[in-house]
C-alpha positions as CSV (number, residue, x, y, z in Angstrom):
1,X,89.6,171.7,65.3
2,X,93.5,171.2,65.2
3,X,95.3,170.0,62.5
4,X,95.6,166.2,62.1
5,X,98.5,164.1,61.2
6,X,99.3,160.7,60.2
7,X,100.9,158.4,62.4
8,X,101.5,154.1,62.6
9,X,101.8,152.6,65.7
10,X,102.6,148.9,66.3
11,X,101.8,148.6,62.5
12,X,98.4,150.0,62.5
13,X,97.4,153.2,61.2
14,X,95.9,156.4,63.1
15,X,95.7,160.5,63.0
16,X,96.7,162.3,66.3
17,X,96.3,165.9,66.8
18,X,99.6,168.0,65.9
19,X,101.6,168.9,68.1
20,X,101.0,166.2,71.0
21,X,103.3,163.9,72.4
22,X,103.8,159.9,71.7
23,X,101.8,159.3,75.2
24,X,99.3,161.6,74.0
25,X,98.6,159.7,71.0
26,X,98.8,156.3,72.5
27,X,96.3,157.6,75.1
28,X,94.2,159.0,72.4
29,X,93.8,155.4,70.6
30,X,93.7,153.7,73.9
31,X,97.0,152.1,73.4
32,X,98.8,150.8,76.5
33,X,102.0,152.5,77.3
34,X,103.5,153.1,81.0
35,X,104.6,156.1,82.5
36,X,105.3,158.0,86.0
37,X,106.8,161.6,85.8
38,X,104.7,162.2,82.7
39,X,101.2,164.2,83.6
40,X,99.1,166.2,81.2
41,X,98.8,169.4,83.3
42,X,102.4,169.4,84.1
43,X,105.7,170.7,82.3
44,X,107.3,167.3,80.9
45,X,110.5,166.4,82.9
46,X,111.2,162.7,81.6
47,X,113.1,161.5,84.3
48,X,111.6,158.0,85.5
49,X,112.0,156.8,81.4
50,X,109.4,154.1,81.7
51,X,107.6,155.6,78.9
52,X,110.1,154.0,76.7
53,X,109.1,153.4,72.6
54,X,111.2,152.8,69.5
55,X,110.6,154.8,66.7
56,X,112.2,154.5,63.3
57,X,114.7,156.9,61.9
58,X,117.0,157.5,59.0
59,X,119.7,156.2,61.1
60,X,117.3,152.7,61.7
61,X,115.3,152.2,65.1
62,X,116.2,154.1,68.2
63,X,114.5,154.0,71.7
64,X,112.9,157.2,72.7
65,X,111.1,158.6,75.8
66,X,107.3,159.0,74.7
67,X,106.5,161.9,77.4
68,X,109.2,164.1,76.0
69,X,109.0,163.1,71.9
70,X,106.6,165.2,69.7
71,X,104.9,163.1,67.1
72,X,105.7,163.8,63.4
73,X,103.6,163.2,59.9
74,X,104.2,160.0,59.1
75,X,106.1,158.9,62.4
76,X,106.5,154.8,62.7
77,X,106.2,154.1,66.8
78,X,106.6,150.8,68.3
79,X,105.1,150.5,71.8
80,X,105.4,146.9,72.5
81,X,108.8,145.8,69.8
82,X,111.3,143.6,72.4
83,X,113.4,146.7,72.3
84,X,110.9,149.0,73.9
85,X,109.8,146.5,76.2
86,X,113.0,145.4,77.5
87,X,113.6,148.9,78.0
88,X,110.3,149.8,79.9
89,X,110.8,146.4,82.2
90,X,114.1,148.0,83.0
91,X,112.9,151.1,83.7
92,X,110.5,149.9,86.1
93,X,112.9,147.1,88.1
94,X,115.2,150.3,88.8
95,X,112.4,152.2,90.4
96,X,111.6,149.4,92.8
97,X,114.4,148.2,93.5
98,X,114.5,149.9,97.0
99,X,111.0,149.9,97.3
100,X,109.7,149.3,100.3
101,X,107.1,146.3,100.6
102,X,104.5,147.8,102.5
103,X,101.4,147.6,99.9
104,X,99.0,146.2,102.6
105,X,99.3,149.6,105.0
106,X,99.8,152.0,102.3
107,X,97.0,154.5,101.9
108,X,98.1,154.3,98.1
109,X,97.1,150.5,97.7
110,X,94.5,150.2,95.4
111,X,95.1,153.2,93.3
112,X,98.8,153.1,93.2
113,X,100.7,153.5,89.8
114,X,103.4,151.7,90.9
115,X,101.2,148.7,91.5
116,X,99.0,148.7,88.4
117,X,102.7,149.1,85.9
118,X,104.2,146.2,87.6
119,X,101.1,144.1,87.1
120,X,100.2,145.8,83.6
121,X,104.3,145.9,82.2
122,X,106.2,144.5,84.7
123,X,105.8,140.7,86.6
124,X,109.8,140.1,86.2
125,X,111.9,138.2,88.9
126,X,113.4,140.1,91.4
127,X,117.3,139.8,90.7
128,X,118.7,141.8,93.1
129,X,121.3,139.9,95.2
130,X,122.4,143.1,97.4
131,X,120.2,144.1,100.7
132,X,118.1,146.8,100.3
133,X,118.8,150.3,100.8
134,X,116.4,151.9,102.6
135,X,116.0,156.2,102.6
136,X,114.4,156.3,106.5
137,X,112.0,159.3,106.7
138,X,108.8,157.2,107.7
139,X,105.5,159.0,107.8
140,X,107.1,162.7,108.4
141,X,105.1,165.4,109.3
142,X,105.2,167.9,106.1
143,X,102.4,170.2,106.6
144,X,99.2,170.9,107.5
145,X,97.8,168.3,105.9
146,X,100.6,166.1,104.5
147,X,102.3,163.3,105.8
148,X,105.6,162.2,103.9
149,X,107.2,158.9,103.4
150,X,110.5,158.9,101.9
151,X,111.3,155.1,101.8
152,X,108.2,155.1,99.0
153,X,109.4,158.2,97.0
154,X,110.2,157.3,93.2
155,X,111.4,160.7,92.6
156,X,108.9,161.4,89.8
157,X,109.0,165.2,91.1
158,X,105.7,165.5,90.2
159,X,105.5,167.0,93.3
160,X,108.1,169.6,93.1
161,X,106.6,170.5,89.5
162,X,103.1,171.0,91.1
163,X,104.8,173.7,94.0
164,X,106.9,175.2,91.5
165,X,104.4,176.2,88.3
166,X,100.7,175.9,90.3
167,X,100.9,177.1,93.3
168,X,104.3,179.2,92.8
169,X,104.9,178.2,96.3
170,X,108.0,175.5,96.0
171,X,108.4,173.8,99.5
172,X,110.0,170.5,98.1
173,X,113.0,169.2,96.8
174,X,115.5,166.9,95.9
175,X,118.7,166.3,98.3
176,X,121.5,164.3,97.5
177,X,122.7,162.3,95.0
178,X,122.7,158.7,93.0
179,X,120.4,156.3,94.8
180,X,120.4,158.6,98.0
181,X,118.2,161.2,96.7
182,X,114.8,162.2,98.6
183,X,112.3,163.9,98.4
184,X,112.3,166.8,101.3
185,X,111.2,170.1,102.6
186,X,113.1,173.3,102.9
187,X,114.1,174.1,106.4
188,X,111.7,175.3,108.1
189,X,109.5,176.0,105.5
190,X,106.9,172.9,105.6
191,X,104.1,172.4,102.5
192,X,101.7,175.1,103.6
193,X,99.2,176.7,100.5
194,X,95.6,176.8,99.8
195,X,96.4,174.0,97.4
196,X,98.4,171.4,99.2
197,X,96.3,168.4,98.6
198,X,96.5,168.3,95.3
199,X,100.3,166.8,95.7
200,X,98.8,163.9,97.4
201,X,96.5,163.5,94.4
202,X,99.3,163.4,91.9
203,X,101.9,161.2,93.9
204,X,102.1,158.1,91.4
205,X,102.8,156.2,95.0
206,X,102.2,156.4,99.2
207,X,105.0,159.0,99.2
208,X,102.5,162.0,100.0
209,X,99.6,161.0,101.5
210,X,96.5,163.2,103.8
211,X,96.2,163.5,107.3
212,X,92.0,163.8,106.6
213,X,92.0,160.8,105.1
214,X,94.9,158.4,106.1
215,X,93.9,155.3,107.4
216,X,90.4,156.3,107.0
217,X,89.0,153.7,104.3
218,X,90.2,151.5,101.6
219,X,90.2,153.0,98.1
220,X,88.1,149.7,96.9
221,X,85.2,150.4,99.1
222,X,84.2,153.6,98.2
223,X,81.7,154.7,95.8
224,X,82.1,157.7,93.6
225,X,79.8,160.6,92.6
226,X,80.5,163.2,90.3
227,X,79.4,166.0,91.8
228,X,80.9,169.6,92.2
229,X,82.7,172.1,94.9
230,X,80.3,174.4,96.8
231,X,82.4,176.6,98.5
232,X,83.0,179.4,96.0
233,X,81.8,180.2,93.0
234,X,83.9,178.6,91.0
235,X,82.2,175.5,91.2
236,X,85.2,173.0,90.3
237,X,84.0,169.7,89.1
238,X,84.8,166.9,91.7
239,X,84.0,163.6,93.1
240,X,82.0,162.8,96.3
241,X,84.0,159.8,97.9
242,X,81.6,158.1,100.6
243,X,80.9,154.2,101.6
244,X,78.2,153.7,104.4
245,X,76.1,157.2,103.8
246,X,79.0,158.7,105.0
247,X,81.4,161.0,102.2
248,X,85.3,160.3,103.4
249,X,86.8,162.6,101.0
250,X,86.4,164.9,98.2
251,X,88.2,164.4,95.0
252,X,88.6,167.0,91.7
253,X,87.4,165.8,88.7
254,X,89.3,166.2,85.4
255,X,87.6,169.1,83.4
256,X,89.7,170.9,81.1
257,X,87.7,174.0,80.6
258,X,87.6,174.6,85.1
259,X,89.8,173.4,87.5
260,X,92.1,171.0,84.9
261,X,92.3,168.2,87.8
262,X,92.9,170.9,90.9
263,X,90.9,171.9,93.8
264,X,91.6,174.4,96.5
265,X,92.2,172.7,100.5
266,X,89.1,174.9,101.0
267,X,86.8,172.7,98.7
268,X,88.5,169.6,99.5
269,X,88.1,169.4,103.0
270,X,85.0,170.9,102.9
271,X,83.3,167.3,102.9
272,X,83.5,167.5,107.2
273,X,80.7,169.9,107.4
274,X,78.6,167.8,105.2
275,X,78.1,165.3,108.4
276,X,78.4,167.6,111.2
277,X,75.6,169.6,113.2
278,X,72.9,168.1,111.2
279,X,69.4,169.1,111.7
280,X,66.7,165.8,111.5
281,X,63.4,166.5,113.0
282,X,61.6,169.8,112.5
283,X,62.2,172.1,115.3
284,X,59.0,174.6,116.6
285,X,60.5,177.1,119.1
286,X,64.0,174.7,119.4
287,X,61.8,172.0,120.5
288,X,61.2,168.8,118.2
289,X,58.1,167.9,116.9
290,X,57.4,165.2,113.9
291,X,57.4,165.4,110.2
292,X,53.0,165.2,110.4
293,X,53.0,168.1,113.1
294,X,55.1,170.5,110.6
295,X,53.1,169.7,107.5
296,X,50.0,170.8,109.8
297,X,51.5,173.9,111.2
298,X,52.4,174.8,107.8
299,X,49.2,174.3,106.1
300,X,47.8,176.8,108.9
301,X,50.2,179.4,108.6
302,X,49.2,179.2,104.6
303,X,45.8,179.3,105.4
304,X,46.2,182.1,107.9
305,X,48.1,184.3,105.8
306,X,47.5,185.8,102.2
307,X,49.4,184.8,99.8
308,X,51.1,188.6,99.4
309,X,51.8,188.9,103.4
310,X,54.4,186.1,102.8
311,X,57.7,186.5,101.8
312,X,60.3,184.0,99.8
313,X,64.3,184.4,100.5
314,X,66.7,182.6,99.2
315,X,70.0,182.5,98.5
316,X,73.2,181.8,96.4
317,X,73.1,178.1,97.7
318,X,70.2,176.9,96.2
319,X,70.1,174.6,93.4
320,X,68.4,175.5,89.8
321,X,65.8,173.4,90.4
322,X,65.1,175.6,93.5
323,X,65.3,178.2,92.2
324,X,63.0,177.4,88.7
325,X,60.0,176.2,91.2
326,X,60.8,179.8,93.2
327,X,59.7,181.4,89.6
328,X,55.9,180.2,90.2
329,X,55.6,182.1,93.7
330,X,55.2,185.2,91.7
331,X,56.4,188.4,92.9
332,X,57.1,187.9,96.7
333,X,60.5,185.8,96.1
334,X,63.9,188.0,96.9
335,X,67.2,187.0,96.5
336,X,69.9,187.3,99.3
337,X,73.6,187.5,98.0
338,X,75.9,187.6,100.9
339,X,78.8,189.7,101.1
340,X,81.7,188.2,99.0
341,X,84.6,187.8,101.9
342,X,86.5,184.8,101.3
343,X,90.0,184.3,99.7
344,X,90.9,185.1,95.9
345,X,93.6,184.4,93.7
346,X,95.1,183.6,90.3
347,X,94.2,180.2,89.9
348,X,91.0,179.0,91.3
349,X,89.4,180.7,94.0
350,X,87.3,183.5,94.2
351,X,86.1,185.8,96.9
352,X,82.7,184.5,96.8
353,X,81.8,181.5,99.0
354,X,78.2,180.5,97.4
355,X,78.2,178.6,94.3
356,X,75.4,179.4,92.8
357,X,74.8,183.4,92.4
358,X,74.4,182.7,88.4
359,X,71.4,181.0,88.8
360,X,69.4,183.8,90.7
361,X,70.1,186.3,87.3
362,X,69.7,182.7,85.3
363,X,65.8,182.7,86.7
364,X,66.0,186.5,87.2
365,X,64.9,186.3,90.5
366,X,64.7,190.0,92.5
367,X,68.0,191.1,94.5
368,X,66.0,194.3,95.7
369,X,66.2,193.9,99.2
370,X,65.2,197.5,100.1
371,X,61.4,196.7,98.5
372,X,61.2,193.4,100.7
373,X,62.6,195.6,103.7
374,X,59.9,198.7,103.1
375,X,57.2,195.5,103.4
376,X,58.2,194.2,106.1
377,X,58.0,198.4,107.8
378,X,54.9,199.1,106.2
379,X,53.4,195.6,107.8
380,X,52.4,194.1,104.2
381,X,54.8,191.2,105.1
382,X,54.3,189.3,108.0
383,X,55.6,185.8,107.3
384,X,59.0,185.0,106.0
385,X,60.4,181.6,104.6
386,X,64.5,181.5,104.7
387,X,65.4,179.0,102.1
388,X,69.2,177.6,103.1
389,X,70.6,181.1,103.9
390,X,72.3,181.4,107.0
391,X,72.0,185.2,107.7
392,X,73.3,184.8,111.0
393,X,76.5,184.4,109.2
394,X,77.0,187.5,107.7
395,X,75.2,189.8,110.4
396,X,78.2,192.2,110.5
397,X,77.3,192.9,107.2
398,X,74.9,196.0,107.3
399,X,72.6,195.1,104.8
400,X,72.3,191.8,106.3
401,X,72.0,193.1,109.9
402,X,69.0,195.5,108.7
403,X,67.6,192.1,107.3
404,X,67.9,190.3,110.5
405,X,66.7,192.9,112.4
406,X,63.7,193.4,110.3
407,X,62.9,189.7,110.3
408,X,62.8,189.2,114.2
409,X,59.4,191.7,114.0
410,X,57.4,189.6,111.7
411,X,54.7,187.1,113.3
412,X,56.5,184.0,111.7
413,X,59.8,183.1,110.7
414,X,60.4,179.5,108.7
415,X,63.8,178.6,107.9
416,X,64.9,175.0,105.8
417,X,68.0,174.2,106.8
418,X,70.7,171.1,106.4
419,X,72.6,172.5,109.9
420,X,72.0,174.0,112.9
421,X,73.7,176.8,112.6
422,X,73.0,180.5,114.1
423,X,70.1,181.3,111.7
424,X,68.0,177.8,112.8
425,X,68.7,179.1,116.5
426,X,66.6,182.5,115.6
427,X,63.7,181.0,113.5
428,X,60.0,179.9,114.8
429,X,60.0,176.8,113.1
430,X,63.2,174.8,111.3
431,X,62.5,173.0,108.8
432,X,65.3,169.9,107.9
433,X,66.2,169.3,104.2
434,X,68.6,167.4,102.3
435,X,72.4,168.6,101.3
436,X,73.4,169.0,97.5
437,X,75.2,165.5,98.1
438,X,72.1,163.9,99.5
439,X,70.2,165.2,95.9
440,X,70.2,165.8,92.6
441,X,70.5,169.4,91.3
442,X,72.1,171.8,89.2
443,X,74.3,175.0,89.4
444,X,75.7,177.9,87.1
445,X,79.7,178.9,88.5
446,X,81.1,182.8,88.0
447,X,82.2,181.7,84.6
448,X,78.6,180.6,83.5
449,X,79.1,176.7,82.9
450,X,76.1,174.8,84.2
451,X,77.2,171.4,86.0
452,X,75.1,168.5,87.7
453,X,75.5,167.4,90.9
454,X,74.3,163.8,91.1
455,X,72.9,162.6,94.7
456,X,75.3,160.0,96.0
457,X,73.3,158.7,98.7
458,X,69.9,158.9,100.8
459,X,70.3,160.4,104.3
460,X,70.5,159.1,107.2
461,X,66.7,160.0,107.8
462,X,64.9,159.0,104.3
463,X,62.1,161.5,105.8
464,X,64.2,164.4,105.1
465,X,63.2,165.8,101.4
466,X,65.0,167.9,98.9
467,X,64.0,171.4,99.1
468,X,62.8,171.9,95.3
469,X,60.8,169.2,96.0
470,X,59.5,170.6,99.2
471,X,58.3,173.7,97.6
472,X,56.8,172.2,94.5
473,X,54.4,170.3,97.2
474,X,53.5,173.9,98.8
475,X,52.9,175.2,95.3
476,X,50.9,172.3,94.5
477,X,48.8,172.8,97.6
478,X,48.2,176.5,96.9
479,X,47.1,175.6,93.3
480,X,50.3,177.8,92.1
481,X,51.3,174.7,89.8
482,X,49.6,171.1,88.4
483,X,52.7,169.2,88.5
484,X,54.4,167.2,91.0
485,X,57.4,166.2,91.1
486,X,59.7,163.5,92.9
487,X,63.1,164.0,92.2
488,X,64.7,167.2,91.1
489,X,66.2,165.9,87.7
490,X,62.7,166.4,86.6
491,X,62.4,169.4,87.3
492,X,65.4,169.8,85.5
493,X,64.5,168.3,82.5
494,X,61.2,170.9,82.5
495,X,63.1,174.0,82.7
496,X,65.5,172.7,80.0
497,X,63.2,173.2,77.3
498,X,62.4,177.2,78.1
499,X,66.1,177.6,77.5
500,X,67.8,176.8,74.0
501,X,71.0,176.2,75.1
502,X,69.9,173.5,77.8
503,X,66.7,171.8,75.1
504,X,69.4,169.0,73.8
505,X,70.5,168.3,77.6
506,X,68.6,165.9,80.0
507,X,69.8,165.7,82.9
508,X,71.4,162.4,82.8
509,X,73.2,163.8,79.8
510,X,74.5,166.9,80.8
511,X,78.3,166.8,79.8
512,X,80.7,165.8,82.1
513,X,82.4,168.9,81.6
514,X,78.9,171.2,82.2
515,X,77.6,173.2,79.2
516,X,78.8,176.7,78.5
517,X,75.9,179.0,78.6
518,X,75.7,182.6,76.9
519,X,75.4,184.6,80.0
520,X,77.3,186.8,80.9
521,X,80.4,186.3,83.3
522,X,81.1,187.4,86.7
523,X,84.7,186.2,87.1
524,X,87.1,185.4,84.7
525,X,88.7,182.5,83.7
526,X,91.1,180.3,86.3
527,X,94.9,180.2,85.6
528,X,95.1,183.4,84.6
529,X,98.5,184.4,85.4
530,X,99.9,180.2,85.5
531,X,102.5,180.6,82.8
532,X,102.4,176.9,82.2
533,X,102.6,175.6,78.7
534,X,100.9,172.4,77.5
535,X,98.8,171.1,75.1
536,X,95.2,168.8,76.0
537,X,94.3,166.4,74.2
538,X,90.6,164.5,74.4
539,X,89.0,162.3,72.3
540,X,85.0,162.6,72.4
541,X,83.0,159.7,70.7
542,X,83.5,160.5,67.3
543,X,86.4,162.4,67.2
544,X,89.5,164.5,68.7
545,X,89.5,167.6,70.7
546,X,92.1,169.2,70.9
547,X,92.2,172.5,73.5
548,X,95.7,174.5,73.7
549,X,96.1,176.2,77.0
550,X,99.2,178.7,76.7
551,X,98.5,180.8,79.7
């Protein structure tokens, strides 16, 4: 725990952590105070002076920026004196003065800074008796994903800080001078990096807004999930954005320990595949057939078959929960980890594209493919069930191809599936499941934090189960277990209590931030090489926590 010190603001008495800022503190003690530029997981710059306070000093009272002043022991801080306030309200008329009036087509509205301050610190008459000057540069094409608008840019450089100490990558800045200033790209150099979105998340206005998402859907309509990234293992904590069973976007979710408030454009536009090539209806042979048909089919094959003839794969994309009901089929479950081929760096992303590879060692299910491959030779196996592992995917990998190759001799193949992708085109029979959006589940990222995944909606056909809860009805039906369950959380909140560190958690109160098992990593912490200096500050129910992060 860090030090704490003594501090009054607006007369009233309070301990902040050492070290922090005055926004820090206010934010700490929910105090009201307006700012722009200032952001937690940023250098300070302390250009847009909104955060204006007056502090007292040997000298008397003296205004003060409170993004860019480090509280003291003892420090007297007015947030709301006439001084300050006067100030702030200035502050603010300067920065939209030559703002353009376009509230009710920007993307922004609804979630715009520069909206909420005027209405929270501002609500003066306009004075200004000159016309408006106006910076042009409407809706310019900035990137891949990025579309600019000058005329809105408050020159916070937020932005520029973002390109310059996260991604290293600097593609903006500021040209010209006085009131003329803008925002712009280099030429010939437009915003192009694997984390590009995330300026569009930080823009305190429409300045930088996405082409995924622009125009899209009000802000006010959408309902939000907390949920977390699938496509590495990572696992950043993030929110699933959807209105109408559909998910529009994919925001990241503040956790200090993982991705700060970052995702990669990897994770964030991942949300498109989510509603795209879904599979419905059970397929037998690529041909439809209904839910009643399939649960007959596979109560035959189960009856046909002994229970040691049939195989179990699954892979690094199953939930916990999955993976925990997996444990009861004994002996004949394997694990299928991919080939780890996707993009890694310094900050957030790592090379392996499946988010949950801790769980399998979690359960300790079997990675020993060569035992399920001599099976399948010697004839022992003759049914397989694919649990959502696209193979197909990977089938330049040689293990994988072996795997593949193995499978297509066996009498029956059974594969549950979200997608049709090339796997579901190879299988006898296709089962249809829900996504991890579409349930509720668990995972365990490289660095060993466990995090929910609420469900955030029900599917677009209600007849479409989870997959835990799919194979907890084929245990039940083989005797292999006496409970049912109906939602995954309580399958969840079994398993918890075989594991210490998980006994306290339900799974309606698993941390925001996950919990931090004692397992051992397989990737090592994000940021690693960010030489970004800055000091978190939290306050839990009862009391501060205070995390440095000098990296």
């Amino acid at each position: 725990m860090q030090k704490m010190i003594p501090v009054k603001i607006n007369g009233k008495d309070y301990e902040v952590p050492e070290g922090c800022n005055i926004v820090e503190a206010c934010d700490a003690h929910q105090i009201p105070l307006e700012r722009f530029c200032y952001h937690r997981y940023l250098p300070v710059d302390g250009n847009c002076r909104t955060c204006m306070v007056e502090i007292e000093t040997p000298r008397g009272r003296m205004l003060t920026i409170g993004c860019n002043t480090k509280v003291q022991p003892d420090m007297v801080i007015y947030t709301n004196s006439e001084n300050a306030v006067r100030a702030q309200k200035a502050s603010l008329e300067f920065l939209l003065l030559d703002h353009p009036l376009d509230c009710p087509i920007c993307d922004k509205a609804g979630e715009c800074y520069l909206q909420d301050n005027y209405y929270n610190f501002g609500r003066y008459d306009f004075r200004r008796i000159v016309p408006r000057y106006f910076k042009g540069g409407k809706a310019l094409d900035a990137g891949d994903h990025i579309v600019l608008d000058q005329e809105r840019c408050i020159l916070c450089t937020r932005c520029i800080r973002f390109l310059d100490n996260i991604s290293g990558t600097s593609e903006l800045g500021i040209i010209h001078r006085g009131h003329e200033s803008k925002i712009t790209t280099f030429p010939g150099k437009p915003i192009k990096n694997d984390y590009s979105g995330n300026i569009t998340d930080i823009c305190p206005v429409g300045a930088l807004t996405l082409k995924e998402f622009r125009f899209k859907q009000r802000v006010w309509f959408l309902k939000k999930t907390p949920s977390i990234c699938t496509k590495c293992a990572r696992g950043c904590s993030i929110t699933v954005e959807h209105n109408f069973g559909k998910v529009w976007r994919f925001m990241p979710k503040e956790n200090p320990y993982l991705n700060r408030v970052w995702i990669c454009d990897k994770g964030r536009f991942s949300f498109g595949e989510l509603n795209s090539n879904r599979i419905w209806n059970p397929l037998h042979h690529q041909q439809e057939i209904d839910f009643n048909q399939l649960t007959i089919e596979i109560e035959n094959i189960l009856n046909m078959y002994n229970w040691n003839e049939i195989a179990w794969l699954v892979g690094p994309y199953s939930s916990n929960e999955t993976l925990y009901i997996l444990k009861s089929f004994g002996d004949q479950v394997y694990a299928w980890i991919p080939p780890a081929t996707g993009k890694k760096d310094d900050i957030l992303m790592l090379s392996e594209e499946y988010p949950n590879e801790q769980g399998i060692r979690y359960f300790g299910i079997s990675n020993d493919l060569n035992s399920l491959l001599q099976k399948i030779d010697s004839g022992t196996i003759k049914v397989i069930f694919i649990l959502e592992s696209d193979l197909y995917k990977f089938k330049n990998d040689p293990t994988t191809k072996s795997l593949i190759d193995k499978i297509q001799n066996l009498s029956v193949a059974l594969y549950f599936t979200s997608y049709r992708d090339e796997t579901s085109k190879h299988a006898n029979y296709v089962i249809p499941i829900r996504n991890y959006v579409e349930t509720n589940g668990t995972f365990i990222n490289a660095t060993s934090i466990l995090q929910r995944a609420e469900q955030a909606y029900e599917p677009e056909n209600q007849d479409v189960g989870s997959l835990s809860i799919l194979l907890n009805q084929i245990a039940f039906y083989l005797n292999r277990t006496q409970k049912r369950y109906f939602d995954p959380s309580e399958i969840y909140n079994d398993f918890r209590l075989e594991h210490e560190e998980l006994k306290e958690y339900t799974f309606n109160s698993i941390p925001e931030y996950g919990v931090q098992l004692k397992f051992p990593k397989i990737a090592e912490e994000p940021f690693k090489n960010k030489k970004v200096d800055f000091n978190v500050f939290m306050l839990s129910k009862k009391h501060f926590i205070a995390k440095e992060h000098k990296q």
